[in-house]
C-alpha positions in Angstrom: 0.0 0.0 0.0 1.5 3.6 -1.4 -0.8 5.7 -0.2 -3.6 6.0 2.0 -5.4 8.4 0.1 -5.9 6.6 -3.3 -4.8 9.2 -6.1 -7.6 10.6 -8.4 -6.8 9.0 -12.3 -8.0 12.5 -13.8 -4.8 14.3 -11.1 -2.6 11.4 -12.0 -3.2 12.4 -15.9 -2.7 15.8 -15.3 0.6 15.6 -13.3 1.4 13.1 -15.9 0.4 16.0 -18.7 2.5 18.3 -16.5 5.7 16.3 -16.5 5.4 16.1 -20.3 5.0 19.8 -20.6 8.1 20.4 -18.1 10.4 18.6 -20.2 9.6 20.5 -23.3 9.3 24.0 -21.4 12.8 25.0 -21.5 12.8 28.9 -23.4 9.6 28.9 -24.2 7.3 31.9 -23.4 4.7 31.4 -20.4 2.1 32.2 -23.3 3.4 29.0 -25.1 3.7 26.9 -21.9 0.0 27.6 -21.2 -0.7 26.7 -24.8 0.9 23.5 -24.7 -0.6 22.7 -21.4 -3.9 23.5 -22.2 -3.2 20.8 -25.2 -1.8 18.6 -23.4 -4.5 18.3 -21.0 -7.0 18.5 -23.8 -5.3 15.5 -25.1 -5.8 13.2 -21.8 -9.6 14.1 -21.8 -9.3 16.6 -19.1 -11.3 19.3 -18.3 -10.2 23.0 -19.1 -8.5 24.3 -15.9 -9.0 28.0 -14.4 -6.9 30.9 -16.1 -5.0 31.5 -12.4 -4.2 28.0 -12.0 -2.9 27.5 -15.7 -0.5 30.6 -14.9 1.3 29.0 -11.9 1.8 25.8 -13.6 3.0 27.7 -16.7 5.4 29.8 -14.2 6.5 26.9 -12.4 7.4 24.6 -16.1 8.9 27.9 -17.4 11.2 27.6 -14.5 12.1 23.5 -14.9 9.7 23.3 -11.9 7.1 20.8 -11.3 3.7 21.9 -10.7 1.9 19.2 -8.0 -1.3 18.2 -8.5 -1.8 16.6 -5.4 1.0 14.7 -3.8 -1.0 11.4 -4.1 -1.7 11.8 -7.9 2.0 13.3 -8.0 3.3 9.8 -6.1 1.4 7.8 -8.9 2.1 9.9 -12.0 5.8 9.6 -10.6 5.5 5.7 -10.9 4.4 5.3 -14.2 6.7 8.2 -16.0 10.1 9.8 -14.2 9.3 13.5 -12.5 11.3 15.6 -14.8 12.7 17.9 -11.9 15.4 15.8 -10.0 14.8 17.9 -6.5 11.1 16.6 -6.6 12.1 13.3 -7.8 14.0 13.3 -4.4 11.3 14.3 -2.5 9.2 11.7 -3.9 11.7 8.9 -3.2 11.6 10.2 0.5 8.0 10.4 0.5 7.7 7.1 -0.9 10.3 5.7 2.1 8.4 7.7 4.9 5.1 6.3 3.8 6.2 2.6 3.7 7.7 3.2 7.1 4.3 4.8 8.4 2.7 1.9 6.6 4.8 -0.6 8.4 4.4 0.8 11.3 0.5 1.2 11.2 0.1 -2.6 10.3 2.3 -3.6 13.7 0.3 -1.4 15.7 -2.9 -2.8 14.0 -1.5 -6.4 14.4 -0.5 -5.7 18.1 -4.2 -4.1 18.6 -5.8 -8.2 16.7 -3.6 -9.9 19.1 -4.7 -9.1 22.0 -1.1 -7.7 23.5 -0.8 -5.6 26.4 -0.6 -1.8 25.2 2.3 0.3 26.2 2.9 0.8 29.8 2.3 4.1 32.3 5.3 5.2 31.3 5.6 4.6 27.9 2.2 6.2 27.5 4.2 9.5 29.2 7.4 9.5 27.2 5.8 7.8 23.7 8.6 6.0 21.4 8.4 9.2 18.7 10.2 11.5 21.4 13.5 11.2 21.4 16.2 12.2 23.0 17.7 14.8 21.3 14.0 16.2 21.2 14.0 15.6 24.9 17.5 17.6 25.3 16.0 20.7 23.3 12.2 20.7 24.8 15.0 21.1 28.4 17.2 23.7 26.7 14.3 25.6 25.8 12.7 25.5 29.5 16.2 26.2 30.8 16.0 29.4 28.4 12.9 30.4 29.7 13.5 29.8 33.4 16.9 31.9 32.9 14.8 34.7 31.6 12.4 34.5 34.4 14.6 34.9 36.6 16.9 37.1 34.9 13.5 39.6 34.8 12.7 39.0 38.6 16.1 40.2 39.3 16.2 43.5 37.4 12.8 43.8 38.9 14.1 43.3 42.4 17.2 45.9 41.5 15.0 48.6 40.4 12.8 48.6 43.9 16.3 48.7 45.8 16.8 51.8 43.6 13.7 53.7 44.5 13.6 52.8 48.0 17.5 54.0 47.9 16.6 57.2 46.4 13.4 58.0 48.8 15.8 57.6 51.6 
């Protein structure tokens, strides 16, 4: 399982008219970019798309970008034709490894749940396995921070009475 949000085909043709359109882009005007978009998605039996929209795909392809549908459809279009921008192609790969880790995970958490297992105990309901340490270390640096400043205020605060009651006397 990819994805748990299955990708809409008409959003997987249209990142897949995308990609096509990005790879032909290169110095071509953003008039001729939204021409050969509007084609291309006229050619995969897709509805016409809103003037706005058309101009920030257009900008994006004039710019070797890659427009996202959705990142479902995106994640789909991806497996069936190469992303032409190597940055998102990245991104996708790590999308593609995060979700089959989620998905992993999910089905051990659902198979622990059929089993019948004990759930996690008191405490590792209190300190769950997603915190780590080093998240742990700044959440205390951060505190420490705080508390610093607090008291740092308090003893300005406490400096400035000493003043006035110095200068009544």
């Amino acid at each position: 399982m990819e994805s748990p949000t299955p990708a809409n085909a008409d959003n997987v043709q249209r990142q897949l008219a995308i990609f096509d359109v990005v790879k032909r882009a290169p110095g071509k005007s953003l008039s001729e970019i939204k021409a050969m978009l509007s084609k291309a998605f006229a050619e995969r039996g897709l509805t016409r798309q809103p003037g706005p929209w058309l101009d920030a795909v257009a900008s994006d392809a004039a710019f070797g970008k890659t427009y996202i549908v959705d990142l479902p459809a995106a994640v789909a279009a991806d497996s069936i034709e190469t992303v032409p921008d190597p940055q998102l192609e990245a991104a996708l790969r790590e999308r593609r490894i995060l979700r089959s880790e989620s998905v992993t995970e999910g089905q051990e958490s659902e198979r622990v749940m059929q089993s019948g297992e004990d759930g996690p105990t008191n405490d590792e309901a209190a300190h769950p396995a997603w915190t780590s340490d080093a998240s742990r270390r700044r959440r205390l640096a951060l505190f420490a921070g705080a508390l610093a400043l607090a008291l740092a205020a308090a003893a300005v605060t406490m400096a400035r009475r000493r003043a006035q009651v110095a200068a009544r006397s």
